[in-house]
MMTF fields as JSON, N, C-alpha, C and O atoms, coordinates in Angstrom:
{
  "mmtfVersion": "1.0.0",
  "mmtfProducer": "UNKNOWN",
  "numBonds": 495,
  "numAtoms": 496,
  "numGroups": 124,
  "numChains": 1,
  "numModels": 1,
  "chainsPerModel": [1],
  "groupsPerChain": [124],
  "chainIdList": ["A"],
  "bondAtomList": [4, 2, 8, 6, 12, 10, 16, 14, 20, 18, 24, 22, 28, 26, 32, 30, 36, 34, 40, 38, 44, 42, 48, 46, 52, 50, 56, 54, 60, 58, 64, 62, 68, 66, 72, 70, 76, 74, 80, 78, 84, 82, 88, 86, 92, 90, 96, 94, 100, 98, 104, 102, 108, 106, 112, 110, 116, 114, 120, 118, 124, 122, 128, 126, 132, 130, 136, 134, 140, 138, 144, 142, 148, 146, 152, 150, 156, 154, 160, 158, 164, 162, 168, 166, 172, 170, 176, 174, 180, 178, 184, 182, 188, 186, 192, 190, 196, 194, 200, 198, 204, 202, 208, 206, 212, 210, 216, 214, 220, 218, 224, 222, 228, 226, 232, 230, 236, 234, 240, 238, 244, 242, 248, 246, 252, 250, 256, 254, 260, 258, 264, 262, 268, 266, 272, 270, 276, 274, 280, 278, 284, 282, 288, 286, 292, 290, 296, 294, 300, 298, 304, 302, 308, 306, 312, 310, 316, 314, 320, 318, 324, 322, 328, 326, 332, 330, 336, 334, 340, 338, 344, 342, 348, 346, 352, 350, 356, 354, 360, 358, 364, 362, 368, 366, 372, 370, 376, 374, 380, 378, 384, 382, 388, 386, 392, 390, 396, 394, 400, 398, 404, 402, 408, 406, 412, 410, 416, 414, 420, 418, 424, 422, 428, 426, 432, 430, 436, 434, 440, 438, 444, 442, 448, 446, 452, 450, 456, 454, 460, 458, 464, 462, 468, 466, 472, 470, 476, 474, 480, 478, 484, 482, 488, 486, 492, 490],
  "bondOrderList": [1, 1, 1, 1, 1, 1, 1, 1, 1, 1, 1, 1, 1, 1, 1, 1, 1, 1, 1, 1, 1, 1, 1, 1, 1, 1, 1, 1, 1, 1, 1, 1, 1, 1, 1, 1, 1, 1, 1, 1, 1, 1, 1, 1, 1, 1, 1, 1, 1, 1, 1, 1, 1, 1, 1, 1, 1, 1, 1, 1, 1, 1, 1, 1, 1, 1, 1, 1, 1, 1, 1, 1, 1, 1, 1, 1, 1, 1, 1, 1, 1, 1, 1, 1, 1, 1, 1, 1, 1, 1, 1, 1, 1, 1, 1, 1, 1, 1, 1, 1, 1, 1, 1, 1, 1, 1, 1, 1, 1, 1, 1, 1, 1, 1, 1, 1, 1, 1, 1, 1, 1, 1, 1],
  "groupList": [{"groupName": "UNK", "atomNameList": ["N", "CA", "C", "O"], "elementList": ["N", "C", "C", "O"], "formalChargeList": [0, 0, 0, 0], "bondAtomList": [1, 0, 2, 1, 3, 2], "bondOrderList": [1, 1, 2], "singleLetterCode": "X", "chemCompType": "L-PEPTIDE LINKING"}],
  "groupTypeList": [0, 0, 0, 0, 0, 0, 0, 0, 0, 0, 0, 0, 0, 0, 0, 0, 0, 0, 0, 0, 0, 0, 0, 0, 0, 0, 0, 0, 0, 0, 0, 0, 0, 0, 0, 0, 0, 0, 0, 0, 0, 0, 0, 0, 0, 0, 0, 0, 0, 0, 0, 0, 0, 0, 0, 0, 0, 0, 0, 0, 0, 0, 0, 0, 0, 0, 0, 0, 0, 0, 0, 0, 0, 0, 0, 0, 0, 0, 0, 0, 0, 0, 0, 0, 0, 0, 0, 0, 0, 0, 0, 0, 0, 0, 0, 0, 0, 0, 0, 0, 0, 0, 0, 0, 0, 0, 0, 0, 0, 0, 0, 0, 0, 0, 0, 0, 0, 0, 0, 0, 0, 0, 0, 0],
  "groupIdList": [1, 2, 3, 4, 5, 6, 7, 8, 9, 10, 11, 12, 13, 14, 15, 16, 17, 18, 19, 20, 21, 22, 23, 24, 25, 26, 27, 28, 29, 30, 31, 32, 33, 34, 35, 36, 37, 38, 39, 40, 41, 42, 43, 44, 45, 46, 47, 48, 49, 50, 51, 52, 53, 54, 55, 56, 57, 58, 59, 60, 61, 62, 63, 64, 65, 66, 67, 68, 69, 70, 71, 72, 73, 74, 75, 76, 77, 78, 79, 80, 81, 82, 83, 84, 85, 86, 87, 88, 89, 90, 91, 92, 93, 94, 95, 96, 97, 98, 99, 100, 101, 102, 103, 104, 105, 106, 107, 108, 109, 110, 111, 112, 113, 114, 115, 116, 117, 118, 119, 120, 121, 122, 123, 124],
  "secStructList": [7, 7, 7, 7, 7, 6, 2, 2, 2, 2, 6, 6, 7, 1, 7, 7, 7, 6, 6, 1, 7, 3, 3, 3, 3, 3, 6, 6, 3, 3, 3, 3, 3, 5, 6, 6, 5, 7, 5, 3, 3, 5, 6, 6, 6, 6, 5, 7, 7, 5, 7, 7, 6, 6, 1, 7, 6, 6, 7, 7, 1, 7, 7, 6, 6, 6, 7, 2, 2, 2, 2, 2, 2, 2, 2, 2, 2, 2, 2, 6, 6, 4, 4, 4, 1, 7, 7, 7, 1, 1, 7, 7, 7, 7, 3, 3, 7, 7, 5, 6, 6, 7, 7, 1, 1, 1, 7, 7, 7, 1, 1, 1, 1, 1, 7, 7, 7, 7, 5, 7, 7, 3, 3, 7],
  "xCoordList": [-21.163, -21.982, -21.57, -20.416, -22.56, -22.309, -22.893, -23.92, -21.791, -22.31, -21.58, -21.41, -21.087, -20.401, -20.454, -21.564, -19.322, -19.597, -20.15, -19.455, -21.339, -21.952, -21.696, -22.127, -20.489, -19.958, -19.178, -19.186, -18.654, -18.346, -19.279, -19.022, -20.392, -21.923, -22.386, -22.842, -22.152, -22.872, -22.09, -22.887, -20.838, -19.863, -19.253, -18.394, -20.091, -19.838, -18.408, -17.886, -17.756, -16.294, -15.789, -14.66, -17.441, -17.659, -18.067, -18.943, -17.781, -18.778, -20.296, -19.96, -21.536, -22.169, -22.234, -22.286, -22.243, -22.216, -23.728, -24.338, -24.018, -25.781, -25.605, -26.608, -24.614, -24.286, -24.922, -25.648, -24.499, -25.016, -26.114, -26.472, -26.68, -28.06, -27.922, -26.936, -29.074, -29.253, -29.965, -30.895, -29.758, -30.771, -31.256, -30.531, -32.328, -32.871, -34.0, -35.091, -33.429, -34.682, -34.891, -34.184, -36.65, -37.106, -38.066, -38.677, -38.07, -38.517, -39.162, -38.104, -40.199, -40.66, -40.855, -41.155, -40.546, -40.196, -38.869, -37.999, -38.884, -37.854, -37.656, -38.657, -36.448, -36.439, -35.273, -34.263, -35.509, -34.409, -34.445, -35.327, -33.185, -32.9, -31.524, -30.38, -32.442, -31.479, -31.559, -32.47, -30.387, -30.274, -32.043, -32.522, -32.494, -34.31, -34.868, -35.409, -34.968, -36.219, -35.697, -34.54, -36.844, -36.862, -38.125, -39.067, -38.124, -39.146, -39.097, -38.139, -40.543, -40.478, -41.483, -42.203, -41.416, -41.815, -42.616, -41.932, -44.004, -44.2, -44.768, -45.254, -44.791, -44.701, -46.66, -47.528, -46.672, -47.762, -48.434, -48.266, -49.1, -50.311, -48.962, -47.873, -49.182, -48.237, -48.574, -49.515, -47.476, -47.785, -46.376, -45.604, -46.25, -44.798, -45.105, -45.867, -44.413, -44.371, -43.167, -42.11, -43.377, -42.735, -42.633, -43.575, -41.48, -41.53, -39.988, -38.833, -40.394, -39.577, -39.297, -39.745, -38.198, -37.915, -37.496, -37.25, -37.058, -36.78, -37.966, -37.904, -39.148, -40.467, -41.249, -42.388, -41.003, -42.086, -41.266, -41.337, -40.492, -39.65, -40.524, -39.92, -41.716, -42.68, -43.177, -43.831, -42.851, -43.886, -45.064, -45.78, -45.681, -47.099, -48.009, -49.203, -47.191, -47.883, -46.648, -45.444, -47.407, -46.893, -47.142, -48.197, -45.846, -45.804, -45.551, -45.376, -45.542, -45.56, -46.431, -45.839, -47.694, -48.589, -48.159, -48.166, -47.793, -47.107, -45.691, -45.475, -45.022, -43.681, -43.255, -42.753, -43.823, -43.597, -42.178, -41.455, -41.934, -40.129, -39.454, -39.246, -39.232, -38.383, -38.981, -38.092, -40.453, -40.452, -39.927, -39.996, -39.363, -39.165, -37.738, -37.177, -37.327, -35.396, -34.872, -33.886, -36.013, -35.315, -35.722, -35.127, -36.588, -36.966, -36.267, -36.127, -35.756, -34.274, -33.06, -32.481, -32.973, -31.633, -32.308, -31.447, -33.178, -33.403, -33.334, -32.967, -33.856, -33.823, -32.327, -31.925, -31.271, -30.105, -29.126, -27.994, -29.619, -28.661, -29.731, -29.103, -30.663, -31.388, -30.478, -30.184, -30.189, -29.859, -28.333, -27.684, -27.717, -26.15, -26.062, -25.009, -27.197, -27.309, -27.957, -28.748, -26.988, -27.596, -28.813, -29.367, -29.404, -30.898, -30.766, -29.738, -31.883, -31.809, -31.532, -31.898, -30.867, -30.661, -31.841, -31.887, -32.899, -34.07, -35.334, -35.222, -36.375, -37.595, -38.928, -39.22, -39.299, -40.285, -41.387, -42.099, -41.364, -42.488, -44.227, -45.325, -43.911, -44.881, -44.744, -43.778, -46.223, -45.774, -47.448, -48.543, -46.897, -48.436, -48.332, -47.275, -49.51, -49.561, -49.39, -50.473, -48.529, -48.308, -49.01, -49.31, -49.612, -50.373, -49.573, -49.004, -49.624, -48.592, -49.025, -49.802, -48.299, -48.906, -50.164, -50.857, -50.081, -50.988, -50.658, -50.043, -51.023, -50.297, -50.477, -51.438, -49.613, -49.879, -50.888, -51.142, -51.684, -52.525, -53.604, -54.64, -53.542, -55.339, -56.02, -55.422, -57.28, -58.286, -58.181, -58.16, -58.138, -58.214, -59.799, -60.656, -60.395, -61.746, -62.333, -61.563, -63.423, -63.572, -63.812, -64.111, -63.65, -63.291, -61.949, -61.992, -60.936, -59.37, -59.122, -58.211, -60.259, -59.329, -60.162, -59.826, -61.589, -61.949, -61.873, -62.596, -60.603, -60.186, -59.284, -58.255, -59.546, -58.638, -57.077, -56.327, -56.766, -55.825, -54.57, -54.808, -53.382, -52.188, -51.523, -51.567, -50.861, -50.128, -49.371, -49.794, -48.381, -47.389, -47.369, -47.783, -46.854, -46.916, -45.511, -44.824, -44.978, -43.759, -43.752, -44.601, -42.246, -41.993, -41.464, -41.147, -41.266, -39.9, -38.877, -37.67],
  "yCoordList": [25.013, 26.208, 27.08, 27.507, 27.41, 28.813, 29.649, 29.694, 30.616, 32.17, 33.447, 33.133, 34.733, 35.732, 36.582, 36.87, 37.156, 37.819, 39.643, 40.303, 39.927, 40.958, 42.261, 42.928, 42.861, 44.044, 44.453, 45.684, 44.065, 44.874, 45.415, 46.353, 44.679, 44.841, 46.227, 47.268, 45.965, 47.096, 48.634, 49.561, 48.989, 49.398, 50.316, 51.102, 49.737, 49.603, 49.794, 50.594, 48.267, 48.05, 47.143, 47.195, 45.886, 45.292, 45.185, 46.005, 44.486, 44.955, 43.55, 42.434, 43.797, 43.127, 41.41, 41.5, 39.918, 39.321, 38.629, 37.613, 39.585, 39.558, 37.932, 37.404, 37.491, 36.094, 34.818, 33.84, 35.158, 34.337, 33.699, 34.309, 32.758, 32.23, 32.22, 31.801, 32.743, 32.884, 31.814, 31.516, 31.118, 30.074, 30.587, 31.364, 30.158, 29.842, 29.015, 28.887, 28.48, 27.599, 27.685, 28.153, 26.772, 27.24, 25.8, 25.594, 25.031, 23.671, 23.413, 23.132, 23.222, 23.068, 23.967, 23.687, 25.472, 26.942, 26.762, 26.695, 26.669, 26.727, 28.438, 29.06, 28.924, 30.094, 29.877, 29.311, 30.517, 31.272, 32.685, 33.27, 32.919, 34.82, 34.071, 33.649, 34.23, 34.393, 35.302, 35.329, 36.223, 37.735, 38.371, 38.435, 38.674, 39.617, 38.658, 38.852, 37.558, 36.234, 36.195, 36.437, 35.802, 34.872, 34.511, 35.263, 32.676, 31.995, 31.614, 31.505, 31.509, 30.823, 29.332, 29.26, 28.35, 27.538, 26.808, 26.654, 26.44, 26.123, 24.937, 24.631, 23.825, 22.685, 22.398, 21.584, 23.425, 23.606, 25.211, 25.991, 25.41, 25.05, 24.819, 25.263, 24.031, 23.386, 24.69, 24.74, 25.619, 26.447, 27.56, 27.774, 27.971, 28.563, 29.637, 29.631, 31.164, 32.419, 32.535, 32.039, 33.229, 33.952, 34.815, 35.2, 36.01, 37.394, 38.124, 37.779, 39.093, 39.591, 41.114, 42.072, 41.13, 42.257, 42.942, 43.825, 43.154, 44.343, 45.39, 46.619, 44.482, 45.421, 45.273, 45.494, 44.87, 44.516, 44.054, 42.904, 45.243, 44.93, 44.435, 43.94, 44.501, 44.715, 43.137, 42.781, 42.438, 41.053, 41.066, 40.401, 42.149, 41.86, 41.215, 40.915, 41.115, 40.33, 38.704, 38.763, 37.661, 36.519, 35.748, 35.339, 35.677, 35.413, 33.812, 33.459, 33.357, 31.694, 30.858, 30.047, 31.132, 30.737, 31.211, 30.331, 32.463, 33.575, 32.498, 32.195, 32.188, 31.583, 30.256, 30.142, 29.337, 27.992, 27.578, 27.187, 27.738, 27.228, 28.068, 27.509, 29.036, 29.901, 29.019, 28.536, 28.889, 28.079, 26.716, 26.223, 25.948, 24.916, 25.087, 24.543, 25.739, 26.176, 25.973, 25.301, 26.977, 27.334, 26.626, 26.692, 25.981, 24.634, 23.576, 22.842, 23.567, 22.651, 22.972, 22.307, 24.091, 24.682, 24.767, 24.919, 24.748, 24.451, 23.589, 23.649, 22.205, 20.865, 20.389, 19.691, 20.914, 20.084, 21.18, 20.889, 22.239, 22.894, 22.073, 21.818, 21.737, 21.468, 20.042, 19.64, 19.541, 17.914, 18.085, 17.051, 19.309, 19.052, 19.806, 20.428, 20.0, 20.618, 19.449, 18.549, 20.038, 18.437, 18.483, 19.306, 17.458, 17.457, 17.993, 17.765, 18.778, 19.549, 18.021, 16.92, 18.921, 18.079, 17.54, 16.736, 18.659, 18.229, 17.9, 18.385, 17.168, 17.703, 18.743, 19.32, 18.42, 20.023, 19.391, 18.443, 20.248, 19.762, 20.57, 20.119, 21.655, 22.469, 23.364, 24.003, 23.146, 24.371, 24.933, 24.386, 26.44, 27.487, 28.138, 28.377, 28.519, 29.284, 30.814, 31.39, 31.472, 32.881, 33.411, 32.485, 34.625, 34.962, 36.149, 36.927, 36.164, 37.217, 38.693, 39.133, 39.221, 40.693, 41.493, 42.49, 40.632, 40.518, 40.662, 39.711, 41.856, 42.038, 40.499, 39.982, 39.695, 39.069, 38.907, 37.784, 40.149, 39.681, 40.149, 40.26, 40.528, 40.501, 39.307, 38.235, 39.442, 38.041, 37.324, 37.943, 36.126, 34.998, 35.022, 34.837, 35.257, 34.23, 33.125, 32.263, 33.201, 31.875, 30.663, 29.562, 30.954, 29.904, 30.155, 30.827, 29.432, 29.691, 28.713, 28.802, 27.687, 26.979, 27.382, 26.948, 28.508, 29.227, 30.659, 31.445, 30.978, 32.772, 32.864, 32.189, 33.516, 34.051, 34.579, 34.683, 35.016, 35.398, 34.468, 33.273, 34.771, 33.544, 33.839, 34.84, 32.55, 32.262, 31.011, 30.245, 30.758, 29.48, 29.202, 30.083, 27.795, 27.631, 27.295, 26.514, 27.965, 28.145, 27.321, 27.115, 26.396, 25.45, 26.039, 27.222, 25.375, 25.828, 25.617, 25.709],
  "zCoordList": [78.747, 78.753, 77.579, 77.539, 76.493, 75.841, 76.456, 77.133, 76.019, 76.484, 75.785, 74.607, 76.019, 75.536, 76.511, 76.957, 77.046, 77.836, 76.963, 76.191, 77.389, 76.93, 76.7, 75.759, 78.191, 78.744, 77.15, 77.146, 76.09, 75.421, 74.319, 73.564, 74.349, 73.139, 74.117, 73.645, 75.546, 76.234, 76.196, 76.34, 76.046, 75.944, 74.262, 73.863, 73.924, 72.228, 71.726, 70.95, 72.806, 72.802, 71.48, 70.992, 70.797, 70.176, 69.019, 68.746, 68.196, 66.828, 67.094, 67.49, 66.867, 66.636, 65.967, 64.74, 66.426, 66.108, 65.372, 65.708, 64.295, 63.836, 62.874, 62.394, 62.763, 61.732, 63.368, 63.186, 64.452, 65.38, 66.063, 67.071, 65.829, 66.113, 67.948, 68.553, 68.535, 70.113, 70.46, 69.711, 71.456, 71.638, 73.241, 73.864, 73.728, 75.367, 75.6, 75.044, 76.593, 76.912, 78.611, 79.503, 78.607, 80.011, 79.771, 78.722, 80.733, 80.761, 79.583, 79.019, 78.48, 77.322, 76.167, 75.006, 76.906, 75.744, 75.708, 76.576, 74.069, 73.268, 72.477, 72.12, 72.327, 71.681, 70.939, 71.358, 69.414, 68.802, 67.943, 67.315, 68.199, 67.412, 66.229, 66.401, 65.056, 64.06, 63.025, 62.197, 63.074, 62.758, 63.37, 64.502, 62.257, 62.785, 63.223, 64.311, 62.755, 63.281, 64.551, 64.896, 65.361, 66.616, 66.364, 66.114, 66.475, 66.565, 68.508, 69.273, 68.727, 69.871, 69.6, 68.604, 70.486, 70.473, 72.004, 73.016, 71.978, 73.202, 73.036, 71.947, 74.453, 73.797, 74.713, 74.395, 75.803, 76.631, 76.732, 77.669, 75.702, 74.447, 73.612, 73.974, 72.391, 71.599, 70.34, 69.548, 70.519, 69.425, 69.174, 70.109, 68.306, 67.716, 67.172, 66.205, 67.83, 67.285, 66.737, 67.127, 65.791, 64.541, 64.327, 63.633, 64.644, 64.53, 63.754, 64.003, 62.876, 62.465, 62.757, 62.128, 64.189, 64.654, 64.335, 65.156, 62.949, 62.226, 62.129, 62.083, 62.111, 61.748, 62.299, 61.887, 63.373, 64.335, 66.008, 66.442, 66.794, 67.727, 68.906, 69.858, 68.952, 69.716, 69.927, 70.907, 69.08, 68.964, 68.885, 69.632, 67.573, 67.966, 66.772, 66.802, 65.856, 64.205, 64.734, 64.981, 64.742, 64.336, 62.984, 62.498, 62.527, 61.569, 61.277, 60.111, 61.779, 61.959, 60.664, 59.951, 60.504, 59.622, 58.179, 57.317, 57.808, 56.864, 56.111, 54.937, 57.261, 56.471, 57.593, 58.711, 56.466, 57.216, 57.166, 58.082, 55.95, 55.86, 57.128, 58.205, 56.965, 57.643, 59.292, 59.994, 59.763, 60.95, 61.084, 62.21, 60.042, 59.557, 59.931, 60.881, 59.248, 59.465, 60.521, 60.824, 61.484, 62.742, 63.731, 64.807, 63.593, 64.361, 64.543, 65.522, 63.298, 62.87, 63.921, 64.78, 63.515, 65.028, 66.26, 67.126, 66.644, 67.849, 68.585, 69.758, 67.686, 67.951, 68.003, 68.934, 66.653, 67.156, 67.919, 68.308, 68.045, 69.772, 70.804, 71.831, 70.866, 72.107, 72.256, 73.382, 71.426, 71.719, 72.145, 72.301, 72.344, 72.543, 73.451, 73.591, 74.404, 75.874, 76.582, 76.301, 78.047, 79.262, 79.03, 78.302, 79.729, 80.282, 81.697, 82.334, 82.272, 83.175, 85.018, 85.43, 85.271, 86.887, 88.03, 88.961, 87.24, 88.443, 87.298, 86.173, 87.598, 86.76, 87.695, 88.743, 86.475, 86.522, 87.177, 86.844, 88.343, 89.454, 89.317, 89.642, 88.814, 88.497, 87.088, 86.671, 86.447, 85.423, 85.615, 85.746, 85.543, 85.345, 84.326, 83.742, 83.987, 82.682, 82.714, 82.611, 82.806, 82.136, 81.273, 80.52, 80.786, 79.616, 79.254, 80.02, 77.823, 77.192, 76.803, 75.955, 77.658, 77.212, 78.267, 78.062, 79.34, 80.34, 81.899, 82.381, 82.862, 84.224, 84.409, 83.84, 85.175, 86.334, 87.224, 87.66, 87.655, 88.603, 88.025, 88.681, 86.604, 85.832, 86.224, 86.327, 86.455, 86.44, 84.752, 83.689, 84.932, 84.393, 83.757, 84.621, 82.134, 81.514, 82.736, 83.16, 83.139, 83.588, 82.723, 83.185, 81.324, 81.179, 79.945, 78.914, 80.449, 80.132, 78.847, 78.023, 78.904, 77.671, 76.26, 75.158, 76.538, 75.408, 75.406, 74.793, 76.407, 76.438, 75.122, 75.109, 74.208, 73.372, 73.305, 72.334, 75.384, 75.183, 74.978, 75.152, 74.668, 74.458, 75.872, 76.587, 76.025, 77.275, 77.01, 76.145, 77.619, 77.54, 78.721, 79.475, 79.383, 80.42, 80.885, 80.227, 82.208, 82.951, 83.711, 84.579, 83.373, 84.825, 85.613, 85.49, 86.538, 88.403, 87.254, 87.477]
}
């Protein structure tokens, strides 16, 4: 397991480790934070945000299309931290789609696979 314990970042017991790439994952969303970038990656719709939180803390310009290398880079670290973590103990029995930026219990386009809005889809 990596991890850090946080309580001194919260504390401001710590100095900032901004040289450190963050990784998380959630059955086929992949994420990374390196220094301002965090790319995300979804594998269900198959599509990758790109944001630079220095200027945009909000996530609301993706920049993915803008700078391919830089999605290229960090795709790279994703893939070889993803490969030096187990494979999960159970598989994924269900995945639903979440929509981003969107209550939970808003109604759904009736038709979802030509709604404009973005969403990734969440396993158990």
């Amino acid at each position: 397991m990596d991890s850090v314990d946080l309580l001194p970042f919260l504390t401001a017991k710590a100095p900032l480790q901004s040289d450190r790439t963050l990784f998380w994952r959630s059955g086929e969303y992949r994420v990374a934070r390196s220094g301002n970038w965090k790319l995300q990656l979804s594998q269900n719709p198959k599509k990758a945000w790109l944001f630079d939180l220095a200027s945009d803390p909000t996530e609301q310009k993706n920049l993915a299309s803008m700078e391919p290398l830089r999605v290229n880079k960090l795709t790279e670290l994703i893939i070889a931290h993803d490969g030096e973590m187990p494979k999960p103990l159970w598989p994924t029995s269900i995945e639903h789609p979440i929509r981003i930026d969107v209550p939970l219990d808003a109604p759904w386009n009736d038709d979802q696979e030509n709604d404009d809005q973005e969403y990734v889809c969440w396993s158990n």
